[in-house]
C-alpha positions, 0 to 999 in steps of 0.5 A: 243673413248677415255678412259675418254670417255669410262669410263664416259659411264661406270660410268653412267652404274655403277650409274644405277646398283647402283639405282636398287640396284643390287650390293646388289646381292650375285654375283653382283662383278662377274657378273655385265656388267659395272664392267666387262667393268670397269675392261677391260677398266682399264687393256686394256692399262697400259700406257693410265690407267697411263695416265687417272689417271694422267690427266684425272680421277676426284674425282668421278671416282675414287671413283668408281674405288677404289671398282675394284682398286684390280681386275685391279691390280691383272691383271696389275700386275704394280707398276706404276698402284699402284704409279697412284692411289697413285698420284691420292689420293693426288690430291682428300685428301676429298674423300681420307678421305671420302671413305678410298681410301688409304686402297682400294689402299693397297689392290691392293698394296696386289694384285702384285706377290711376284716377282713384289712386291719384286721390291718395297720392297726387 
């Protein structure tokens, strides 16, 4: 199954919890499975993440995505994840605006090790 496969399967999942109002729990962001996939998912291959965001990623999802955008960037510990993001807001400037992606991808820009992060901004 391929990653856009995968992660529409997750988005349905995401849509569920949502319906039943489950990210109003406390513990919700923890525990949640389809947030856990999510965050799998997006951290498993950083090459096919690239490639999904590039290709693939749809306004929708990445819309989903920006609310987990800092979990997978502390994991990836990647400025090529963060310049895929950015690439794949220019593509989407409505929901851009809309959802303020732009701020949750500064957030996962505040997620990378000093020492990653120096390699962009000495």
């Amino acid at each position: 199954m391929s990653i856009k496969e995968e992660y529409a399967e997750i988005v349905k999942l995401r849509e569920e919890e949502e319906d039943k109002d489950l990210s109003e729990l406390p513990d919700y962001w923890e525990t949640s499975p389809a947030i856990k996939a999510e965050i799998e998912l997006f951290t498993r291959n950083l090459q096919e993440t690239i490639q999904f965001l590039d290709n693939d990623c749809t306004e929708d999802q990445l819309s989903w995505m920006m609310e987990v955008f800092e979990k997978i960037s502390a994991k990836l510990q990647s400025w090529e994840f963060i310049d895929a993001l950015k690439r794949a807001a220019d593509r989407f400037p409505k929901a851009c605006e809309e959802y303020s992606i732009r701020d949750f991808i500064l957030f996962a820009e505040g997620q990378l090790d000093d020492d990653v992060y120096r390699q962009h901004h000495p």
